[in-house]
C-alpha positions as CSV (number, residue, x, y, z in Angstrom):
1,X,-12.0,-29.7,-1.1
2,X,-9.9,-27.9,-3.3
3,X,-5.9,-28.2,-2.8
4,X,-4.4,-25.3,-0.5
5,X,-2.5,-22.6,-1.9
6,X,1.0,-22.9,-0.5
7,X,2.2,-19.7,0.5
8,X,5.8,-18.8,1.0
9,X,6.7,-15.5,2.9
10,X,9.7,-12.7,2.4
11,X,10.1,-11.0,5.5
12,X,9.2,-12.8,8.5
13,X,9.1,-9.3,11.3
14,X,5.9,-8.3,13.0
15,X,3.4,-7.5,10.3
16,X,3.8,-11.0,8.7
17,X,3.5,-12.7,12.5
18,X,0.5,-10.6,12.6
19,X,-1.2,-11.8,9.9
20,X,0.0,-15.3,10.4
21,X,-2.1,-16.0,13.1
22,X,-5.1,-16.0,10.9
23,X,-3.3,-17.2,7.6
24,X,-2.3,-20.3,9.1
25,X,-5.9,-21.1,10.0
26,X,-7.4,-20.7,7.0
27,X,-8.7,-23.7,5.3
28,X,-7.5,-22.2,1.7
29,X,-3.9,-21.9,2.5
30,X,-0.5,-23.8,3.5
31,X,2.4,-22.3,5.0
32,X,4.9,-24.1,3.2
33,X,8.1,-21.2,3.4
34,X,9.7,-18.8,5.0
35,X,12.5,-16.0,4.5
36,X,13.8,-13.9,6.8
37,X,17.8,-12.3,7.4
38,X,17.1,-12.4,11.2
39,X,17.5,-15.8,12.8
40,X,14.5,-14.6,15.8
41,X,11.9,-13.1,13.4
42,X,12.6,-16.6,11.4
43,X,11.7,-18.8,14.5
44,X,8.8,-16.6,15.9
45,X,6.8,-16.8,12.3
46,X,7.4,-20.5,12.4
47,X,6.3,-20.5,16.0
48,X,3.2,-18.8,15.7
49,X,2.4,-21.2,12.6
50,X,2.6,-24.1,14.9
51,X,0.6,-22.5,17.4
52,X,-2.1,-22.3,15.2
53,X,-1.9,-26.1,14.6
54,X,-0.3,-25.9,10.9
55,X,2.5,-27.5,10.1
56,X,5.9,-26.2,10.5
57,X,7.0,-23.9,7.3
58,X,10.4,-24.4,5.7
59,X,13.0,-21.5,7.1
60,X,15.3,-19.7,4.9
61,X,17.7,-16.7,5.4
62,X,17.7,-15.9,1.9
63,X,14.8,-15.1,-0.2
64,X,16.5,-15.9,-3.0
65,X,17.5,-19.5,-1.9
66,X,13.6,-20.2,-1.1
67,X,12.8,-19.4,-4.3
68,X,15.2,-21.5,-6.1
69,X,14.6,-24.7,-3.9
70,X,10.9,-24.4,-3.6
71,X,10.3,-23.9,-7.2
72,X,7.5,-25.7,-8.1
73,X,6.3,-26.1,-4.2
74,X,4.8,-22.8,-4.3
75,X,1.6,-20.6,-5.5
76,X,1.6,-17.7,-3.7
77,X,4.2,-15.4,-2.3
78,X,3.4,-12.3,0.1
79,X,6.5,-9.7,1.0
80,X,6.5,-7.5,4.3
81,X,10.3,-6.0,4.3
82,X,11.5,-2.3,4.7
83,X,10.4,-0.4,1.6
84,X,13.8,-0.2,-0.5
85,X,13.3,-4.0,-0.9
86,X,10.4,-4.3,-2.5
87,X,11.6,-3.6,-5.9
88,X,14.3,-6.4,-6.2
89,X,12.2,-9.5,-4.1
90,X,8.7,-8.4,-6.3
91,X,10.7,-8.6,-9.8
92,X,12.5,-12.0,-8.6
93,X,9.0,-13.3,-7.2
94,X,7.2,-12.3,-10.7
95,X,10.2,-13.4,-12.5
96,X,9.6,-17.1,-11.0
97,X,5.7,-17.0,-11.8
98,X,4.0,-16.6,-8.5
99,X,1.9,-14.4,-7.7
100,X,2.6,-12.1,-5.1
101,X,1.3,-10.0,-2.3
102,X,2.8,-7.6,-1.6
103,X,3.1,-4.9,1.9
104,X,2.7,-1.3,0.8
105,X,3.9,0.9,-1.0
106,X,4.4,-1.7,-3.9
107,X,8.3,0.5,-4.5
108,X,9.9,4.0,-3.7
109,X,10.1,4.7,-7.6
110,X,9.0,5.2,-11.0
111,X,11.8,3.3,-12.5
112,X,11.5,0.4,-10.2
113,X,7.8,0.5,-11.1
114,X,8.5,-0.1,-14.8
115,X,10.5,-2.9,-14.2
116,X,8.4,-4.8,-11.7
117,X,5.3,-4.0,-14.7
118,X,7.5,-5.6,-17.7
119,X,8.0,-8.9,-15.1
120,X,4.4,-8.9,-14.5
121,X,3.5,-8.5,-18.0
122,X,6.1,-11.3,-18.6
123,X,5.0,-13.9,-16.7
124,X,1.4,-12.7,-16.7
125,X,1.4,-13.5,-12.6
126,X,-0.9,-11.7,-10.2
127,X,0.5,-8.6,-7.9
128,X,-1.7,-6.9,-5.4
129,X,-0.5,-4.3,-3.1
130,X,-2.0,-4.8,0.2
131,X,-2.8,-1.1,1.3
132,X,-5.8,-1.6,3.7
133,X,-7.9,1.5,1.8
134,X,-7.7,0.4,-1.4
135,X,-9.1,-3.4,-0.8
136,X,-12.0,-1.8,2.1
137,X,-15.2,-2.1,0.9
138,X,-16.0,2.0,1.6
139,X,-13.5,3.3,-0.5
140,X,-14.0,0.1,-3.7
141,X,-17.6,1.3,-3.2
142,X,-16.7,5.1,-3.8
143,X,-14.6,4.3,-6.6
144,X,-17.9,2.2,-8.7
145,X,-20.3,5.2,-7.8
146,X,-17.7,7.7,-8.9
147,X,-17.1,6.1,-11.9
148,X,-20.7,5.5,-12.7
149,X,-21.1,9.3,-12.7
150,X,-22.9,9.1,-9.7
151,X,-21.5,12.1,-7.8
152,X,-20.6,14.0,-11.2
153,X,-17.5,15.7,-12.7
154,X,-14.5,15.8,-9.7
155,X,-13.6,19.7,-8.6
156,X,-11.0,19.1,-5.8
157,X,-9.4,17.1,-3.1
158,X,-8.1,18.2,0.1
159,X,-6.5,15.2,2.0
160,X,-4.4,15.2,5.5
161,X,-3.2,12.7,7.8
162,X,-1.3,13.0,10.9
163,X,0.4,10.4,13.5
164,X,2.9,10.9,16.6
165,X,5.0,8.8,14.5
166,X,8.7,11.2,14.3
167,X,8.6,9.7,18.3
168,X,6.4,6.5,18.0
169,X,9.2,5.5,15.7
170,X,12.6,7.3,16.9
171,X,15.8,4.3,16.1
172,X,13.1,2.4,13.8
173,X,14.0,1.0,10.4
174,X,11.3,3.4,8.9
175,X,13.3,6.2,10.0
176,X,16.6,5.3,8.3
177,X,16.0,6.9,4.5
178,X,18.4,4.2,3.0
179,X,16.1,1.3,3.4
180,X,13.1,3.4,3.9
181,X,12.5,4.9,0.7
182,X,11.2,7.8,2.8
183,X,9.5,9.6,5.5
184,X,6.3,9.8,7.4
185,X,4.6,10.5,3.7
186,X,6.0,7.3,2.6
187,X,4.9,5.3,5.1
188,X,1.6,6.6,7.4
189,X,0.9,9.0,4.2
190,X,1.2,6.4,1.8
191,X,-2.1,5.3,2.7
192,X,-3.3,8.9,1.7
193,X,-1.8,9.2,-1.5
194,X,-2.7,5.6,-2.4
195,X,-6.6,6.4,-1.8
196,X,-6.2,9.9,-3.7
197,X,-4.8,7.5,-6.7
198,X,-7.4,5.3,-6.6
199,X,-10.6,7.5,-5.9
200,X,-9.4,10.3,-8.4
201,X,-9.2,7.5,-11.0
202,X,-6.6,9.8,-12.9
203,X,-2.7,10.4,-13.0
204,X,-1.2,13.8,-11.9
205,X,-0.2,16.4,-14.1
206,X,1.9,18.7,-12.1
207,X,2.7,19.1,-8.3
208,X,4.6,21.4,-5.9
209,X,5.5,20.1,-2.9
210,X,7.3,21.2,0.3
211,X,9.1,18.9,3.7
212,X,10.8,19.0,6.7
213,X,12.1,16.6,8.6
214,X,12.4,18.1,11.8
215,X,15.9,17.4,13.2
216,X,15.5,13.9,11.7
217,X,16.9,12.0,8.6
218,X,13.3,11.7,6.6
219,X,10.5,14.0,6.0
220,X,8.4,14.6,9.1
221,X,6.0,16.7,8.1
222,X,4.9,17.4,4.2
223,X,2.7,19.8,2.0
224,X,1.9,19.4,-1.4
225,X,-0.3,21.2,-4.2
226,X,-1.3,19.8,-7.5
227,X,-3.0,19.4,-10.8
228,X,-4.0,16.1,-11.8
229,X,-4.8,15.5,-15.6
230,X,-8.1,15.7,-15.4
231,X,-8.5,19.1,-14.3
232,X,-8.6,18.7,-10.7
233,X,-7.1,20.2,-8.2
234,X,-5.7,18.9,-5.1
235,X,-4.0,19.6,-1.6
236,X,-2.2,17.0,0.3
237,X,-1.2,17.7,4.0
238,X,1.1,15.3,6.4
239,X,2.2,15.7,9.9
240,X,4.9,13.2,11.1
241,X,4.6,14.9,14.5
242,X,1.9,15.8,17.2
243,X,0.3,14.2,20.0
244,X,-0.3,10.5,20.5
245,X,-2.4,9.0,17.9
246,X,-3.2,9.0,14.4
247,X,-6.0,10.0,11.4
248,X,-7.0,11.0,8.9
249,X,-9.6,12.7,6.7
250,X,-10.1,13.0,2.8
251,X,-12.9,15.4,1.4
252,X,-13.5,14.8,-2.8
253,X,-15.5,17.8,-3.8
254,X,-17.4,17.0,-6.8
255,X,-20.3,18.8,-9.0
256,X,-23.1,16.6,-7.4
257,X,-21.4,15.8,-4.0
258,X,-19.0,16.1,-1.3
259,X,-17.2,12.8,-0.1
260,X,-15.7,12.3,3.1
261,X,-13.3,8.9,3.5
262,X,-10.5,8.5,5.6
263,X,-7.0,6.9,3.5
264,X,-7.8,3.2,5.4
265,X,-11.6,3.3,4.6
266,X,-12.5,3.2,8.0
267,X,-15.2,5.5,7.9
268,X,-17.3,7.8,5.4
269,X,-19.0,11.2,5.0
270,X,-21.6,12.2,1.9
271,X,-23.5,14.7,1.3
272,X,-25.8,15.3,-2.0
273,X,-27.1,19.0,-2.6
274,X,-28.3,19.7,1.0
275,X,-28.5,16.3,2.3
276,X,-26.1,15.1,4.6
277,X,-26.0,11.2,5.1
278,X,-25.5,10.0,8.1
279,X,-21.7,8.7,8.6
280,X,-20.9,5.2,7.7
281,X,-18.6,3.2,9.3
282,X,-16.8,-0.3,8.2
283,X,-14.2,-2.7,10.2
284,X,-10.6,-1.8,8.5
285,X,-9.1,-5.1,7.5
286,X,-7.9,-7.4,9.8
287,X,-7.2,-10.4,7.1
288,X,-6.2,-8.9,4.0
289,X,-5.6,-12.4,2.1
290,X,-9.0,-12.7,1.5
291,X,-9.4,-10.1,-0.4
292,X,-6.4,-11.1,-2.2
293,X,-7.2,-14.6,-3.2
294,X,-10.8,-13.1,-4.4
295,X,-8.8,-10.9,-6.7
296,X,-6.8,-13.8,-7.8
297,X,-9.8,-15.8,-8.5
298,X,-10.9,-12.8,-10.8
299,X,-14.1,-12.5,-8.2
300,X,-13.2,-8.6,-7.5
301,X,-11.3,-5.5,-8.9
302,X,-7.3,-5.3,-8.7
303,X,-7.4,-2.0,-6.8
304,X,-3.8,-2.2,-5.9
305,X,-2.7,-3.6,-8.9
306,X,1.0,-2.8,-10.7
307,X,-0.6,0.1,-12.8
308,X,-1.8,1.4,-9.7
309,X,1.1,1.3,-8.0
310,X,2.8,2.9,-11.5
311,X,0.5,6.3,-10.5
312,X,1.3,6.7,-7.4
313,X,5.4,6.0,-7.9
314,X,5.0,9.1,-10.1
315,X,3.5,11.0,-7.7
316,X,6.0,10.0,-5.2
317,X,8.6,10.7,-7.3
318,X,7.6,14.2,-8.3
319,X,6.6,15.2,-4.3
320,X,10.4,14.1,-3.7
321,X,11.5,16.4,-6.5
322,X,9.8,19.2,-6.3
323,X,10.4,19.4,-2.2
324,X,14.1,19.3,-3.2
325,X,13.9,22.0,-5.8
326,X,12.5,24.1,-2.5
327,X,8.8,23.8,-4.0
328,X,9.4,24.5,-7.9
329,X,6.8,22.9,-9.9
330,X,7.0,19.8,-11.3
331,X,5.3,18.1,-14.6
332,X,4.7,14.5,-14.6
333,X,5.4,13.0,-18.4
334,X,3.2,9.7,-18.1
């Protein structure tokens, strides 16, 4: 059997124990490190590791420490802290030659982008973003048959999402713009915008955008209009507020067909001249670091690679400035 990857992990709060239950039980991977600022999230990642019968993972309270002492005891790396850190612990992870996985949205700007690409192309490491739409199989499956011309020349996208999430996460982290990077777009809608990216398989040229945040510190609810360069059209809609739950829907118009696809590539819709197939539907992702060790072994596409993550930082970039110019349009220079 082939040696286990050994996996150290940068932010140790509840997505990571999430996933942890089933990392720690898979035969391809060794928990070998931890980081973590908070002494509780520290002990209940290492907790839930020995629960699962692996051994017990090395704590640290700074990232930067694990790095430097497990040099050469580790392969893999995978980061799940607020947003505004992503930047600085990706670079420093590329920078010591592991690859990386990393929790969406890969950073909260262009610049940060191009300095997380030149460590990448650097060390020549492997970084995946983990947004659950862009590794499902409905939406990678989209992407080939668009590409292959299947559904013809793309006319327009019209793309909402909505969650209770101004109340579902009133005090939280996500909700304080200094670590956040951002709103309810940044977070729930990232998964939106991260799906546009990747299914319209082109940058955008120019975008208006409007917010309002609602009596709160980030954007709650968001609107934007845009031209991407090449030639479509599109209209992205977010509502940070509503009642309890959360969806969303995502309708590519294109000369040959409509598609249908919700931002997590949970489910999709499409129709070809008059024919409407019926709706498929596929489990969204429950273990993640399968898909990223295929992409490491070069067995499937990088669809959250750092060039991706490049195209949507300057879409991000240009919704924040347009919204604060009250809508004026802006042109993205790629």
């Amino acid at each position: 059997m082939p040696e286990k990857l050994r996996l150290g992990v940068i932010g140790a709060g509840l997505k990571a124990a999430e996933y942890a239950a089933s990392w720690a039980t898979m035969p391809e991977i060794e928990f070998a490190a931890l980081a973590d600022t908070t002494a509780a999230s520290r002990q209940r990642l290492i907790d839930v590791c020995l629960a699962a019968g692996a051994p017990e993972p090395t704590s640290f309270e700074d990232y930067r420490r694990m790095l430097a002492e497990m040099r050469g005891e580790l392969d893999i790396v995978y980061i799940s802290t607020p947003h505004a850190f992503h930047a600085e612990q990706a670079t420093a992870v590329a920078e010591a030659g592991l690859d990386l996985f990393l929790e969406k949205p890969m950073v909260t700007t262009v610049t940060e982008a191009e300095r997380l690409i030149a460590a990448q192309k650097k060390s020549g490491v492997t970084i995946v973003t983990a947004f659950q739409g862009g590794l499902s199989p409905l939406v990678l499956d989209t992407r080939r048959r668009a590409l292959a011309g299947e559904f013809g020349e793309l006319i327009a996208i019209s793309g909402m999402i909505w969650e209770s999430w101004s109340s579902n996460y009133d005090g939280h982290w996500k909700q304080q713009p200094e670590i956040s990077g951002g709103g309810f777009m940044f977070d729930t809608g990232a998964h939106m915008m991260n799906t546009v990216c990747l299914l319209a398989n082109s940058d955008f040229d120019s975008v208006s955008a409007y917010m309002a945040n609602h009596g709160k510190k980030v954007d709650i609810s968001t609107a934007v209009s845009a031209r991407l360069k090449n030639g479509a059209l599109a209209t992205l809609t977010a509502a940070g507020e509503g009642p309890p739950g959360c969806a969303s829907y995502i309708t590519f118009f294109y000369s040959k067909a409509i598609v249908r696809i919700d931002a997590w590539g949970g489910w999709r819709e499409i129709s070809v001249g008059r024919n409407a197939e019926p709706r498929e539907e596929a489990e969204i992702l429950g273990n993640p670091m399968k898909n990223f060790l295929a992409i490491r072994a070069g067995k499937m596409e990088n669809s959250g690679s750092v060039e991706m993550g490049l195209r949507f930082a300057r879409l991000w970039d240009a919704i924040k400035e347009s919204a604060a110019a009250g809508g004026a349009s802006v042109r993205i220079v790629a």
